[in-house]
Every structure is written in C-alpha cells, then in structure tokens.
N, C-alpha and C positions, 0 to 999 in steps of 0.2 A: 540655552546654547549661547555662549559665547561668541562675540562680532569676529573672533577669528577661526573659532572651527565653523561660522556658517560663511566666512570668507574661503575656507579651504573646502566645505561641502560644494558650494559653487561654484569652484576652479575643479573639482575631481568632479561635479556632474556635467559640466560643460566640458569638460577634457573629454568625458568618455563619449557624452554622444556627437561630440562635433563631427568625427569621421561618420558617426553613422547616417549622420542628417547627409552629409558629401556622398555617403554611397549611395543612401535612400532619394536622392533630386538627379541622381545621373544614371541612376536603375531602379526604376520604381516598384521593377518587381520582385527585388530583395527587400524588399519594405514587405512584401506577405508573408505570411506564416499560419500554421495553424497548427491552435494549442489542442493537446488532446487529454482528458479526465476520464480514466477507466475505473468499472467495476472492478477491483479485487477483494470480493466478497468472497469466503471459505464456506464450506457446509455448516460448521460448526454457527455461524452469526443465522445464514440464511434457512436452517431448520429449527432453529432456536422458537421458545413458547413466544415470546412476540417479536418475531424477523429485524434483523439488523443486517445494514450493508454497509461494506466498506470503498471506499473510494482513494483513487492516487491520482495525481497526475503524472505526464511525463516527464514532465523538469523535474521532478523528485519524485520520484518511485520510489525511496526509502522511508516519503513519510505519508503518512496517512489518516483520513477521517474517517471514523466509524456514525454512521448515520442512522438514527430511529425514527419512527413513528411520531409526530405531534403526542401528548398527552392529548389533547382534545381530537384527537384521530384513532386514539387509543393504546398509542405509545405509552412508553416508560417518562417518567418523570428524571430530569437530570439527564438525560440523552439531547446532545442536540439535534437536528430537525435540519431537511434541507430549505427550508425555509430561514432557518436561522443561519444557514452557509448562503443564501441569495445576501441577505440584509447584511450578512458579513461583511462578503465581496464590497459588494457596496462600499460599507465604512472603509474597507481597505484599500479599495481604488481610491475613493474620494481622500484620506488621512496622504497615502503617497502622493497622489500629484498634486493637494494642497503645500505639502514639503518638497517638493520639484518644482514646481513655481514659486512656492517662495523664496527657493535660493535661486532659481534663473533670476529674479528682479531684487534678490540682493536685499531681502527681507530677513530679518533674524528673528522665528516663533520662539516668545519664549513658555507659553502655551499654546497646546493645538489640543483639543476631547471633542470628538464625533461619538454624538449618539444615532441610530438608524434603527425607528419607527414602521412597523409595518401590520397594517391594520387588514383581518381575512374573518369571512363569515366559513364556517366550519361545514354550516350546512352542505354547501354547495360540495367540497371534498367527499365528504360523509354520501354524498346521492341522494339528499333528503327533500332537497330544493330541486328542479330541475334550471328555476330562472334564477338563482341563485348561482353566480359566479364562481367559479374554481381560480383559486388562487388570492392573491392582495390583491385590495381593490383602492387603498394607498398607503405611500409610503411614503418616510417626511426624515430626513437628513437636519439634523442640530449640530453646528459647529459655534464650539466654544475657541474664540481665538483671541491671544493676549502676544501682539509683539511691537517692533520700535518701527510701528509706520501708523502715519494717519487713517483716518476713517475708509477717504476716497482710495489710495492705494491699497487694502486692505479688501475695498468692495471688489477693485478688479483682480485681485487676486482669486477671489473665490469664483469671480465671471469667468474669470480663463482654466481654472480647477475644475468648475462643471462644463466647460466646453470640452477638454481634455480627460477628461475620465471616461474610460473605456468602458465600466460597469454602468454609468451614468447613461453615455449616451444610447448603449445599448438596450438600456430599458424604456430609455424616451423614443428610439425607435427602433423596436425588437426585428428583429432578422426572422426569414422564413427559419422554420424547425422542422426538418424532416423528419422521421423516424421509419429504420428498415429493421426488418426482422431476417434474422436468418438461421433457420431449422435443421435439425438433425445434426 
C-alpha cells in the first residue's frame, strides 16, 4: 500500500467513526447491538448420509456458510468445520483491527499474513474421554508483519490490536452462553 492510499485509508476510517465515537460518549447505549448468526440449513444438507448445516448472518443473509463434521469427528474431508470458522473469526478480527490501527497511528503495512493455530484432543468430542476436554485446549495467533515503522511502534500496534479485537477478547473472557430450546 502506498503512503497515500494509507494516508486516504486513515482520513476515510477516521472520517467515518469520528461521529460515531461522538454518538457512542454522549449515548452509550447506541454503542449496543447484537449481532445475530442463524441456522438456514434446508432438508436436503440436514438428511444428507453425513449431515451438513448451513448458516447466515443477519448483516448478510445472501451469503452463506455450509458447515460439516471435522473429518476426525467423522465428517467429510475438504468441508470446513465450525472449528475452522471459530479460528477464522479469529484471523479475521485480529487481520481487521491490526489494519484499523495501523492506519489510526498512520502506519503503512506493506505486509500483514495471520496464521491461526488451534490445537483439540478429539477424544473428548467423540465421548471417549470423559476428563478429556471438549473443544481447543490452545490456540496460538502468528502474525507476519512487514511495514515503514520501528520495532517499538509496531509492538504497540499489535498491543492495541489484541486489546481491540472483539474475537480476541472474547475468547480470553468468554461471556455466559445460554442455550433455550423451544418445541413443537
């Protein structure tokens, strides 16, 4: 990227949230929202020989993930796995507001590659384990970054990227999860 389209990314990212920061400190609570991710799984994925589901969000309801089984859970090979949509999220929080903080402080990436590592014993999924854990038990974020700042500006770049990532913190402190069922 060029020092004047990340001069003009940082006047168009600052341009657009400046009002919102102004509404967000003088009504905090148009600052909430909640995002919503449905099921739009059809018969046709959900009777299938090894079940597949589909998911959308609401901010785009035209586009859509079809989701399988792990192969080591006994899925299909070449399907991805909601596991590999957590780890995604992930790279995608982290990849966006490492490029949103580098253009608030006027930083030019002229590389930026996140890889997202996510280590799980299968037993525990499977019910073969009972003390055996469900789910990753870790997960390890590699950022490859190559731009026109020093070391120390670079480190706080990524300090304020992992404070501001909403996938990040979310994981370092997970919110209660409810689940309601509702019949007939």
């Amino acid at each position: 990227m060029s020092t004047s389209t990340s001069s003009a990314t940082t006047s168009s990212l600052r341009e657009r949230q400046a009002p919102l920061k102004v509404r967000y400190q003088e009504d905090p609570e148009s600052a909430r929202t909640t995002i919503t991710v449905r099921s739009v799984t059809d018969a046709t994925l959900a009777t299938a020989h090894l079940p597949r589901v589909r998911i959308a969000a609401d901010a785009a309801p035209d586009q859509s993930w079809e989701v399988g089984a792990h192969p080591m859970a006994g899925g299909e090979e070449g399907r991805i796995c909601s596991g590999d949509l957590l780890l995604g999220s992930l790279a995608a929080c982290q990849e966006l507001t490492i490029r949103m903080v580098a253009a608030a402080m006027g930083i030019t990436l002229d590389k930026l590659e996140l890889t997202v590592e996510g280590d799980m014993d299968f037993r525990g999924t499977m019910g073969i384990d009972p003390e055996t854990p469900v789910g990753f038990d870790a997960i390890r974020v590699h950022a490859h970054i190559e731009a026109d700042a020093p070391a120390d500006r670079l480190e706080r770049l990524v300090q304020r990227a992992e404070r501001y990532c909403v996938v990040n913190a979310t994981l370092g402190q997970p919110p209660a999860v409810e689940l309601t069922i509702r019949t007939g």
